[in-house]
N, C-alpha and C positions, 0 to 999 in steps of 0.2 A: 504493500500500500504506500508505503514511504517512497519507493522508487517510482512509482507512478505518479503521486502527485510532483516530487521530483523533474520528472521528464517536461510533465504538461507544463508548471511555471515554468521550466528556463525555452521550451518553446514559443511559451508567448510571447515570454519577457526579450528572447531574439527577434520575435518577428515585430512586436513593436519597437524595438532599436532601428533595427532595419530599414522600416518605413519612415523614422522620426518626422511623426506629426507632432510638431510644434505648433501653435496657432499664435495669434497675435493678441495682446493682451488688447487695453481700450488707448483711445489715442493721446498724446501729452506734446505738447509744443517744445519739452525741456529734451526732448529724445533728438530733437536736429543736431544735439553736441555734443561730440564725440563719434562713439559708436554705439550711443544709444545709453539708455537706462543699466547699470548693469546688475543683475540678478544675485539676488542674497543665496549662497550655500545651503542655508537653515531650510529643513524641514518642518513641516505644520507644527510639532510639539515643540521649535523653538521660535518659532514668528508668534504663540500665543504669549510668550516672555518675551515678546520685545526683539525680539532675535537673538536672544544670550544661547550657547553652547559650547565655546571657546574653553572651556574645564568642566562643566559639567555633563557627564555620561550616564545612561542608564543603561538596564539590561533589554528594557522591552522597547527604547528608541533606538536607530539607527543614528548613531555619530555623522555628521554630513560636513560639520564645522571643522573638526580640529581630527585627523586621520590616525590622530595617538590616544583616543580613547576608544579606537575600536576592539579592541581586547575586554572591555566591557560585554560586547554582544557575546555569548557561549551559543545563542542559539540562532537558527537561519532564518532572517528578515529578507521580508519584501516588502513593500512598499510606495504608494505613489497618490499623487495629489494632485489637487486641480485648482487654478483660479478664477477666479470671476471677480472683478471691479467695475465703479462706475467714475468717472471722473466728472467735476464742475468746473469748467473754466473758465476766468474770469480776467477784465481788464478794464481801463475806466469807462470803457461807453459801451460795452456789451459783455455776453457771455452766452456759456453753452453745453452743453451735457451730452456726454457718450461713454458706452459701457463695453465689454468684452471680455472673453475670456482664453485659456490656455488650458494645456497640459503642464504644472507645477516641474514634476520629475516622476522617475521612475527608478529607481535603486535595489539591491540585492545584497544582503552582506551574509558571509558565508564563512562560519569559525572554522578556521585550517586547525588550528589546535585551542579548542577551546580554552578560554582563561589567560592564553598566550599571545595567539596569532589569530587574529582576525583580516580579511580581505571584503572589499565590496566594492562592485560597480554598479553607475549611475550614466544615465542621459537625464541633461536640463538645458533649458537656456541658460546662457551665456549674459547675452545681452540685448535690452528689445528697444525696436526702431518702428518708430507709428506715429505719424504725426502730419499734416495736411494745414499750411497758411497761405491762404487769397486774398489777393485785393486789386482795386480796380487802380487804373491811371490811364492819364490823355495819352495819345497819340500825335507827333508834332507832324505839322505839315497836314493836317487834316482836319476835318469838319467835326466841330460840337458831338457831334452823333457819334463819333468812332471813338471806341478805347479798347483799353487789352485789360483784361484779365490776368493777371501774374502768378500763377498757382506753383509753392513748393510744395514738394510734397516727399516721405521717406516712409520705408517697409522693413522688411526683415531683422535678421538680427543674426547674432552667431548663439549655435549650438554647442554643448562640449560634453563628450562621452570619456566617462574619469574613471582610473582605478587606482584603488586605494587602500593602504597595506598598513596595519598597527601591530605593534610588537610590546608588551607586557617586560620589562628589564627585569623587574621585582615588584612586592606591594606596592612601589611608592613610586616609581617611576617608568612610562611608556612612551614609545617614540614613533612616528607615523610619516611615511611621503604618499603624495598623490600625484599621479602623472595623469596630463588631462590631455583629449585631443579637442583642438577646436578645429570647427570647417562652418559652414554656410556662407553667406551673401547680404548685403545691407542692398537695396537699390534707391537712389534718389532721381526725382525726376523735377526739371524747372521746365515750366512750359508756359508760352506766353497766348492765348485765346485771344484774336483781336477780332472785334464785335462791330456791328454800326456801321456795314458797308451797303450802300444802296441796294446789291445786288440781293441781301439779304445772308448772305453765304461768310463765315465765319473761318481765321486762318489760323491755325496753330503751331507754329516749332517749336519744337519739342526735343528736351534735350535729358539724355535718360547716362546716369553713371552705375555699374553694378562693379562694389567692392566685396570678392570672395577670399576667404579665407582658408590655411589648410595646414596647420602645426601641432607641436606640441607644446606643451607649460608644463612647470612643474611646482610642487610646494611641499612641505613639510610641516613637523608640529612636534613639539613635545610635550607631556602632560605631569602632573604629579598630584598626589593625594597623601592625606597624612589622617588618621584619626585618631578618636580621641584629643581632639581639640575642646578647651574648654570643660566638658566632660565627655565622658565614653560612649553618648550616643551624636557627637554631632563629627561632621566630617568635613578637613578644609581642603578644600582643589584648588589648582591652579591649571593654566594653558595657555601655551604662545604658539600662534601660526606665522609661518614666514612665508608671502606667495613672491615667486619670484620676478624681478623683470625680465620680460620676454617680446623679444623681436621677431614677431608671428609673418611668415610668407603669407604673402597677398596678391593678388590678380584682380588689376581694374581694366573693365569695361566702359568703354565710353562711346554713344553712338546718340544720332539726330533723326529725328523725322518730321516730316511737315505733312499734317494733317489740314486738309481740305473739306469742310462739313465733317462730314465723319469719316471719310477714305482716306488713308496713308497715300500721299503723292508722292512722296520723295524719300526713302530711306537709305542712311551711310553710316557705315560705321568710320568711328572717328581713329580711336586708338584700341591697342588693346596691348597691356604692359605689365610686365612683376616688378615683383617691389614688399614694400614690410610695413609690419605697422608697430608701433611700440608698445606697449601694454605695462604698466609702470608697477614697480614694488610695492610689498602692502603688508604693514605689520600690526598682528591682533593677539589681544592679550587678554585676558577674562580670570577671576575668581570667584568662589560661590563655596558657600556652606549647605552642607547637607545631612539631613536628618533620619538616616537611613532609608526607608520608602515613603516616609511621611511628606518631607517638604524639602524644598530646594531653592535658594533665594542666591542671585548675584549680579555680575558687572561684567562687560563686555565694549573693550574701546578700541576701535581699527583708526589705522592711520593708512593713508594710502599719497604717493606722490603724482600725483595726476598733472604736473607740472613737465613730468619730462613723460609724458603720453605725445606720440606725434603720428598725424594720421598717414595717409599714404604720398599726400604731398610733401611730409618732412615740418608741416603745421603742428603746432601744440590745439589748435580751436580755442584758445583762448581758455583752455583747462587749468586750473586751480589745485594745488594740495588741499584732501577734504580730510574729514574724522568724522568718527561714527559713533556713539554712545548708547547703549544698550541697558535695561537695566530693568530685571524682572523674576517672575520665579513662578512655579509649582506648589499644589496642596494636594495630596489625596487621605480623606478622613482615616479609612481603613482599607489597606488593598486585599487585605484579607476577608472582608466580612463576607457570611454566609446569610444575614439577614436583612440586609439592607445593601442595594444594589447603586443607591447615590453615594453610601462611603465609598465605595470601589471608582468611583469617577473622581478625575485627576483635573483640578481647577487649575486654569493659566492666569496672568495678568503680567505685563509688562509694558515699557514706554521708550521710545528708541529719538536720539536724537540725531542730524544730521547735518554739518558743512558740506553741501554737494561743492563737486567740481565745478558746475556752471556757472557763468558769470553772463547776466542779462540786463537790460542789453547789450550794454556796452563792456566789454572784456577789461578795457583799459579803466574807463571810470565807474563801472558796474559793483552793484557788490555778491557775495557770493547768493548762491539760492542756499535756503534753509529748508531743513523740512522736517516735522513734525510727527510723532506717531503715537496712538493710545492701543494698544494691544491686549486681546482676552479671547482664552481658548478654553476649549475641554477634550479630555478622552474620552470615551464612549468605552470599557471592557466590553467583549466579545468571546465568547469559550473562555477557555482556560489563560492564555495570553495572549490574545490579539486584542486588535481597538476600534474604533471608527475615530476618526480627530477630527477636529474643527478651533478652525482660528480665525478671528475676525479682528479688523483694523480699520480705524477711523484717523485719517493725517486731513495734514496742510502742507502742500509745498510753495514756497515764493512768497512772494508781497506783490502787490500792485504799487506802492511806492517805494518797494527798493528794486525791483524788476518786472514790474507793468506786467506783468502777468502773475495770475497767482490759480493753485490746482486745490480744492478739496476734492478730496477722495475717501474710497469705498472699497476695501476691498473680503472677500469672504474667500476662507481654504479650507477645502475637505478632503480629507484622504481617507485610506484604508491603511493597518500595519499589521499584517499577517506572521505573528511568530511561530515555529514548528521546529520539532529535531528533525533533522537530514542526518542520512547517512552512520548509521546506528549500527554498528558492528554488532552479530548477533549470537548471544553466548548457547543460544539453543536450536536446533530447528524446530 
């Protein structure tokens, strides 16, 4: 039975890798800079803290954060989540609301030596690009009636399919790397719609750039734990990750068309060229105390140098060194109980702060964007040890008086966390 259920998960779980259906989360104006939004590591049980994981592990979550608490996991996780958000966006003389959602991730962790060596992979986004600004202007040299429509607009984002290996030294200290592949495609397109011709017949060029992706990264983590801190039931962690800088091969596309009402008249391709893009270092650090299965409360602060990020022009975009501040925790009343079925459900609350990289609108006299978050989740128990999760999140990102645009947002995570023994050496037939 083991070896059957066995087969069937890692055959789905290859043939959704395979396909990666990623989808596009809802749209945001702040994704035109860079290479988009880029995607927290944190699984649903640590976005309902606020996004803290960086030292704290458990046995029935899948570590995603820090690769040197996976020696935690003894038993074989699956896992994966899905998002759905709505954004409001806002500026001084108008605004607008649109919603959407993704595939979160899908992960597998699988103990080589239980209590020792733990390994697991994962497909997620990377990083997401969604975003769409029009507006109108004259036309020189022509009549009142004619203008153009200006439409920017960007899609996609990069993927990364990660594997990732933790190693147990002793009780008190474990070490982890993660080597990730990224690949996909960002596309942007500027096209100019010019309107208001007697004939009635409307011109477009159009001008489309697709930047794809195709390397590795790499990071690392070390963890430690000490208890009997304070007294004999509480336990102090710590955790630092180190993501490296990585000079990722890239291939842009760059190509024009000139649409005539709706029929393409004229298409060229412009260039099509290799090249890198830089993807900047980033150091995270976290501590938290914990109460055996009871509770778990702490802090979680990334630094990242987004300063020496340079796209494929050899441009920084006007990117900024950001930080990230984390800070939240866990309740569960009794994970034991046999007669009350709300002790065994696992309460979240945490609050995440953030200096994003972006600077709007002006890079040079801008200030950075801010962004705000209120985080609350739960577990659902299911059998013996699996869960249903749910995590929801109320932010703000921007100001309209320190960068003219400003986002509240929505967003809601559900997942599933399937634990099971695999692979069970068997002392009888």
């Amino acid at each position: 039975m083991y070896k059957l259920k066995s087969g069937i998960l890692l055959v789905v779980t290859l043939c959704v890798f395979t396909s990666v259906a990623i989808g596009q989360a809802s749209k945001s104006p702040f994704t035109s800079r860079g290479i988009g939004d880029i995607n927290s590591m944190g699984l649903i049980h640590n976005k309902g803290m606020g996004g803290i994981g960086v030292s704290n592990g458990t046995p029935w979550n899948l570590n995603n954060l820090n690769p040197a608490l996976l020696p935690y996991n003894s038993l074989t996780i699956f896992t994966a989540g899905f998002l759905g958000e709505k954004r409001n966006i806002s500026n001084a003389t108008t605004s607008e609301s649109n919603s959407g959602g993704n595939l979160g991730y899908l992960a597998l962790g699988l103990p080589i030596k239980p209590g020792k060596w733990t390994s697991s992979i994962g497909l997620m986004p990377y990083s997401n690009v969604d975003y769409q600004n029009s507006y109108y202007t004259s036309v020189a040299n022509t009549s009142d009636s004619v203008r153009a429509l200006i439409t920017s607009q960007g899609s996609g984002g990069f993927n990364q399919l990660y594997w990732s290996n933790g190693v147990a030294l002793n009780k008190n200290f474990s070490v982890g790397l993660k080597i990730t592949y990224l690949f996909s495609s960002i596309e942007r397109e500027l096209n100019n719609t010019i309107e208001g011709f007697s004939d009635g017949i409307s011109y477009t060029p159009n001008l489309l750039t697709r930047t794809s992706v195709s390397d590795f990264m790499f990071s690392g983590g070390v963890a430690f734990r000490k208890d009997s801190i304070f007294n004999n039931k509480i336990r102090f962690n710590a955790g630092l990750t180190y993501d490296m800088k990585a000079n990722v091969k890239a291939k842009r596309y760059i190509a024009t068309e000139q649409l005539v009402g709706n029929q393409a008249a004229i298409a060229d391709t412009l260039s099509y060229d290799r090249g890198e893009i830089v993807l900047p270092q980033a150091l995270t650090a976290g501590i938290s105390f914990t109460n055996g299965y009871k509770w778990t409360a702490g802090i979680d602060v990334k630094l990242q140098q987004w300063s020496d990020f340079r796209n494929f022009r050899g441009s920084d975009d006007g990117m900024k060194n950001s930080y990230h501040i984390a800070l939240g925790g866990e309740f569960t009343p009794d994970y034991a109980s046999v007669n009350s079925y709300l002790k065994r459900v696992t309460y979240r609350l945490g609050v995440n702060y953030e200096n994003t990289p972006y600077v709007l609108p002006n890079p040079e006299t801008g200030k950075q964007v801010k962004d705000l978050g209120i985080n609350f989740g739960w577990s659902l128990p299911v059998g013996r040890l699996s869960s249903l999760d749910f995590a929801f999140k109320v932010g703000k990102r921007g100001s309209i008086s320190d960068n003219t645009i400003e986002e509240d947002y929505y967003q809601v995570n559900l997942g599933f966390n399937f634990n099971d023994q695999w692979f069970i050496k068997r002392k009888y037939d």
